[in-house]
C-alpha positions as CSV (number, residue, x, y, z in Angstrom):
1,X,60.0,-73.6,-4.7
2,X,62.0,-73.1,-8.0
3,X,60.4,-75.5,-10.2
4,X,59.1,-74.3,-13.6
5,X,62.8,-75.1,-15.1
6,X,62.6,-78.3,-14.5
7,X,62.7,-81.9,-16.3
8,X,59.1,-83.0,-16.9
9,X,58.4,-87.0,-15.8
10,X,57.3,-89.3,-19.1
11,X,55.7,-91.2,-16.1
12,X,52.4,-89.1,-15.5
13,X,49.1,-90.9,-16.9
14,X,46.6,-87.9,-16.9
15,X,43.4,-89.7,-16.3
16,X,41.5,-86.3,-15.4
17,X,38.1,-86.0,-16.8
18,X,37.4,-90.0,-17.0
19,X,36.4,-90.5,-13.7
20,X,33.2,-89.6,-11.0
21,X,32.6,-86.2,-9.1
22,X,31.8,-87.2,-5.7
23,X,29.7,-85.4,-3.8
24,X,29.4,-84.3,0.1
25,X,30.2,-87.1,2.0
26,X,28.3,-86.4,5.4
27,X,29.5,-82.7,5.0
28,X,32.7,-81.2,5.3
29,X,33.1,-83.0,8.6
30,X,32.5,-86.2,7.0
31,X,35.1,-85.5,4.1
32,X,37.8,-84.4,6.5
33,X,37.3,-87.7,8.3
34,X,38.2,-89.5,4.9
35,X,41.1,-87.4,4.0
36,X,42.6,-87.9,7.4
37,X,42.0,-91.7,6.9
38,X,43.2,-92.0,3.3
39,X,45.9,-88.8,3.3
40,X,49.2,-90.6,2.9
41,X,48.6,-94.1,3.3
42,X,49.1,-95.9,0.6
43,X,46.7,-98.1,1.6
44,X,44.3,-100.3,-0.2
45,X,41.7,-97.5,-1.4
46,X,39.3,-100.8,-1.1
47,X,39.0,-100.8,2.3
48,X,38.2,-97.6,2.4
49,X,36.1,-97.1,-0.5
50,X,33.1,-98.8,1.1
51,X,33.0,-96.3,4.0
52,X,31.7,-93.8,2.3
53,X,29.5,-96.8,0.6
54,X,25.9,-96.5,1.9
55,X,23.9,-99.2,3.8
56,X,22.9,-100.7,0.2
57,X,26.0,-100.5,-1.6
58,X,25.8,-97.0,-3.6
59,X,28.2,-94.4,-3.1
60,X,27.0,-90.9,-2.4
61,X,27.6,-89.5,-6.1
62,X,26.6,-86.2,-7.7
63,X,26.6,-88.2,-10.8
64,X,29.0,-89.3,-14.3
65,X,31.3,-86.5,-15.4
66,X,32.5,-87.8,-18.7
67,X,34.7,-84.6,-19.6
68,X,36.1,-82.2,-17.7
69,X,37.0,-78.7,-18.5
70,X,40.6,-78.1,-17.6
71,X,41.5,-74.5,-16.2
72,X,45.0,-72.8,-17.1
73,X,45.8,-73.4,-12.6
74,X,44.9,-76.7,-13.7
75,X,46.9,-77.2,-16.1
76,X,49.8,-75.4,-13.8
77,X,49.6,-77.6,-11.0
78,X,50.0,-80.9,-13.7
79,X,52.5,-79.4,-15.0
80,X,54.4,-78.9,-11.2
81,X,53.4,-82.1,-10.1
82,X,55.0,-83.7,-13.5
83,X,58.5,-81.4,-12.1
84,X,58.1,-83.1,-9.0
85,X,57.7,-86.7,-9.9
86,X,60.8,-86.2,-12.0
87,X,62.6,-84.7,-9.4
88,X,62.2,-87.6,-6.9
89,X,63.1,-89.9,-10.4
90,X,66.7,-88.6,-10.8
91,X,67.5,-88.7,-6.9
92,X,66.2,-92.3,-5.9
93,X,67.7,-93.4,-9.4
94,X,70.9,-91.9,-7.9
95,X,70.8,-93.4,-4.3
96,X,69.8,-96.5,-5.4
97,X,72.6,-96.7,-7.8
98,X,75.3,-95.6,-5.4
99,X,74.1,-99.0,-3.1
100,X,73.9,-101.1,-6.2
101,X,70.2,-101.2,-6.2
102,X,68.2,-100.9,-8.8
103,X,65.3,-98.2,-8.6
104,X,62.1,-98.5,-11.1
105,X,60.2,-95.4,-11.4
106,X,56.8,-95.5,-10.6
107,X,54.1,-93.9,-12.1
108,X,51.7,-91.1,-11.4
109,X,48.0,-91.3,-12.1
110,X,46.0,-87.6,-12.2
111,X,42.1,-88.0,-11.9
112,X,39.1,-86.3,-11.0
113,X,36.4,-87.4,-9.0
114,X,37.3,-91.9,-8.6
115,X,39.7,-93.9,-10.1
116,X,40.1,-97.9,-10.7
117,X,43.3,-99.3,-9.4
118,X,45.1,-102.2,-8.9
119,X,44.4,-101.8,-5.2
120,X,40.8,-101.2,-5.8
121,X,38.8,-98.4,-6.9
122,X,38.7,-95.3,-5.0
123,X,37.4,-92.0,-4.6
124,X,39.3,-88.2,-4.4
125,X,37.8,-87.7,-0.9
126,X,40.6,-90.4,0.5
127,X,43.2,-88.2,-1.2
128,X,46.2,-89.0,-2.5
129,X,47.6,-93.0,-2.3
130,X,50.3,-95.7,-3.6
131,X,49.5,-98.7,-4.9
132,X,52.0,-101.0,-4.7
133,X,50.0,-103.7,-6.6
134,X,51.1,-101.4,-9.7
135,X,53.6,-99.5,-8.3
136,X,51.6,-96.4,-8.9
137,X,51.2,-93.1,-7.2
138,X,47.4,-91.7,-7.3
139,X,46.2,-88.3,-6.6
140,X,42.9,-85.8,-7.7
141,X,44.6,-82.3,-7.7
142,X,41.7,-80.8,-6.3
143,X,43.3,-82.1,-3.4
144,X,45.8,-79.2,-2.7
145,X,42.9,-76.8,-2.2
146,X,41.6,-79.1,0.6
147,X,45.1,-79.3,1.8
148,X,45.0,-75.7,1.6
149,X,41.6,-74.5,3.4
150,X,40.9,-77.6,5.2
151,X,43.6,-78.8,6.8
152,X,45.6,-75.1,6.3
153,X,48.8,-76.1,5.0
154,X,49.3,-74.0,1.9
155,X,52.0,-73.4,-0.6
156,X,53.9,-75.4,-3.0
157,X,56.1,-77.1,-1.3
158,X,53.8,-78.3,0.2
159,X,52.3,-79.9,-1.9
160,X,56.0,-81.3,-3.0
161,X,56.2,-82.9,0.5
162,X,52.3,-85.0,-0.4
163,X,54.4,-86.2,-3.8
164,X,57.9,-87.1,-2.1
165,X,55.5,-88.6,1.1
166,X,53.8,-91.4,-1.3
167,X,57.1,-92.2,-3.6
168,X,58.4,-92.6,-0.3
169,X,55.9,-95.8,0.1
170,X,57.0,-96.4,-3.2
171,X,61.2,-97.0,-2.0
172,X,59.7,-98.7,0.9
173,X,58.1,-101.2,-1.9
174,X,61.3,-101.7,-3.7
175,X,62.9,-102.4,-0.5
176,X,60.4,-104.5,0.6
177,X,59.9,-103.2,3.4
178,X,56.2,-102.9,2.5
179,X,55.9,-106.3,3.0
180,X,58.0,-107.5,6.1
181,X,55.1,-104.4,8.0
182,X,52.0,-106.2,6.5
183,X,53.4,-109.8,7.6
184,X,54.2,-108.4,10.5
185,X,50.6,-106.7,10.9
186,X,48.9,-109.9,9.4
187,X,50.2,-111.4,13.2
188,X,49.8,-108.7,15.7
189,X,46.7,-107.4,16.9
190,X,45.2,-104.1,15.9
191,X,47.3,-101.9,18.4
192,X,50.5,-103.0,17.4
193,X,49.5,-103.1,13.8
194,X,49.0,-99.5,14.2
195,X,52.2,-99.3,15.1
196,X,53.7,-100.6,12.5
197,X,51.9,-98.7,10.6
198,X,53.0,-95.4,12.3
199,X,56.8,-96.7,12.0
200,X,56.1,-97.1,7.9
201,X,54.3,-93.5,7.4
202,X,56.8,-92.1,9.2
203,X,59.8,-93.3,7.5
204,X,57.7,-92.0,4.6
205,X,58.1,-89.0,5.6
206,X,61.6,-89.5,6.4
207,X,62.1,-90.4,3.0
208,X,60.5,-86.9,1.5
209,X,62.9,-84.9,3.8
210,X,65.8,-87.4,2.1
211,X,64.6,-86.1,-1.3
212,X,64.3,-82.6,-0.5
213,X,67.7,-82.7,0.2
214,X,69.3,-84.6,-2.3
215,X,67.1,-82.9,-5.0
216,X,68.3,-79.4,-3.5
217,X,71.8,-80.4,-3.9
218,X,71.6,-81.0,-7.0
219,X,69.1,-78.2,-8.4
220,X,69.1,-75.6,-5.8
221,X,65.0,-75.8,-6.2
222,X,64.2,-74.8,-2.0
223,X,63.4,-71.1,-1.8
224,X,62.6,-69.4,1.5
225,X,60.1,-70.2,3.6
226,X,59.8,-73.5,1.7
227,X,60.7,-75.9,4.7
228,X,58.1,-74.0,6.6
229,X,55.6,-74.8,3.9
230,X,56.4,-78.9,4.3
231,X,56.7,-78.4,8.4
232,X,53.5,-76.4,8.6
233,X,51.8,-79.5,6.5
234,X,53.5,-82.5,8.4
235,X,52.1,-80.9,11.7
236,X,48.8,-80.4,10.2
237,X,48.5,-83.9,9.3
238,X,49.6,-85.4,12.7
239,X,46.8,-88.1,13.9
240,X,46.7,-86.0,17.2
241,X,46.3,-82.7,15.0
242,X,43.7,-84.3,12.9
243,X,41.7,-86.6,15.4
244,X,41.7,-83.3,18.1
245,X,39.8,-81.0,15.2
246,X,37.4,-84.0,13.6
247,X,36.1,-85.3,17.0
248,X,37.7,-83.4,20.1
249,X,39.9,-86.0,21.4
250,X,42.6,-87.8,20.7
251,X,43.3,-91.9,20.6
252,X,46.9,-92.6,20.5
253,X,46.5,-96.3,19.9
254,X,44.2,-95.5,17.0
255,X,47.2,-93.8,15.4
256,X,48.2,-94.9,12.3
257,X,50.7,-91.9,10.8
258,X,52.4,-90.8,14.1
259,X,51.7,-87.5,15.6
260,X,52.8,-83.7,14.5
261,X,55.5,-83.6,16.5
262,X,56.8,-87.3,15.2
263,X,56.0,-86.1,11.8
264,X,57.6,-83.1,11.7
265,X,60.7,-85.0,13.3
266,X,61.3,-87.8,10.8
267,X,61.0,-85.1,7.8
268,X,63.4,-83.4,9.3
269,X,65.5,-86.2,9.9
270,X,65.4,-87.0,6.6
271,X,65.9,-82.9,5.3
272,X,69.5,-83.0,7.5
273,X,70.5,-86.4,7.0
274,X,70.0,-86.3,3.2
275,X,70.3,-90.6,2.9
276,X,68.0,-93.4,3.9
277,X,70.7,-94.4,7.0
278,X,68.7,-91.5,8.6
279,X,65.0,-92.8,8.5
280,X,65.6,-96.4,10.4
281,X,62.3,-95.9,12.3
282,X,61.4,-99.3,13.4
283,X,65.0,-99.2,15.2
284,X,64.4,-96.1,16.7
285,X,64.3,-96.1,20.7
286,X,62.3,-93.4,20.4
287,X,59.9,-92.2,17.4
């Protein structure tokens, strides 16, 4: 991905350093289980803060990290995540201003170890998250290398597609869209709040293949092998993909994101369509 000429976002609060280091969380099994849960959601962290809570309360913590020393890759990956966030600033700004809308950027939050927000505090093991209570995008880098050797979806882009995925929750906020699913969950049972669910992620990810166009229009910034990259991670991510390698088996009415195949779809959807006309999931006949 060309990226290193890019405009850098004034929206990135670098919180890294002020936080908690978690430690192993029933073992790598047990963390897997939370980044599948947590990966994308843009859920309230709350929720799922107090199941990695143990049976009095406490957290399993390694203990306070009051500072943090910052490596040069670091300090690279703020830096590309700060390209990124920009990136997806100038092309919802521009969409939303060719329909008349008006598009406030969100922020981005960097940590290390927890984080308080207005959604509840929450830990790096849930990975990254929007919260639209203050319309902010969260996310512990040390996530890419779990992206990268846990769930085996390498590369930069990526990691591009994890950014685009949760400012995509972010459009659905602004359009309240957001909204109209949690009323709509708040009177369905769980099943077909799951489903709704499924419908919202994956217009999020319909949204991320929007920007990856738009943005390459405009800035030429996909190199080859880069739609691969964000394929490769949208398959990896699949509640099939993910239930199948934490516990064997699958649950498709336990499915909250949509499957591989569903994932890789609405990106893609998104990627050739290159506007939001294309990512009308919850009309879809078939997702």
């Amino acid at each position: 991905m060309r990226w290193k000429d890019g405009r850098r976002s004034d929206n990135v609060e670098d919180q890294r350093g002020s936080g908690v280091r978690t430690g192993a969380i029933g073992g790598g099994i047990g963390i897997l289980v939370l980044l599948v849960i947590g990966l994308l959601t843009g859920a309230d962290p709350s929720t799922l803060i107090s199941m990695i809570a143990g049976s009095d309360g406490s957290s399993s913590l390694d203990g306070i990290s009051p500072s943090v020393t910052l490596s040069a890759a670091d300090n690279a990956s703020a830096d590309f995540v700060s390209v990124v966030l920009a990136d997806t600033e100038d092309t919802w700004q521009a969409i939303f201003t060719e329909k008349g809308m008006v598009y406030t950027q969100p922020k981005l939050v960097l940590f290390t170890g927890s984080v308080e927000s207005a959604c509840g505090s929450a830990q790096s093991a849930m990975g990254p998250f929007y919260c639209p209570n203050d319309e902010k995008v969260y996310i512990d880098l040390s996530f890419y290398q779990e992206l990268k050797d846990q769930l085996g979806a390498p590369g930069d882009f990526a990691q591009a597609y994890v950014i685009a995925h949760e400012v995509g929750h972010h459009v659905q906020n602004l359009l309240g869209t957001s909204e109209q699913v949690q009323r709509l969950q708040s009177q369905s049972n769980e099943v077909t709040a799951n489903k709704y669910s499924v419908m919202l992620e994956l217009q999020a990810d319909c949204f991320a293949g929007v920007w990856a166009n738009q943005t390459d229009r405009s800035q030429h910034i996909i190199e080859a092998g880069d739609i691969e990259e964000a394929m490769n991670a949208a398959q990896k991510i699949g509640d099939d993909a993910l239930q199948k390698q934490s516990q064997g088996y699958v649950v498709p009415d336990s499915f909250t994101h949509g499957t591989s195949a569903q994932r890789m779809k609405w990106f893609n959807a998104g990627l050739t369509g290159g506007d939001i006309t294309s990512c009308d999931t919850f009309n879809a006949t078939v997702l």
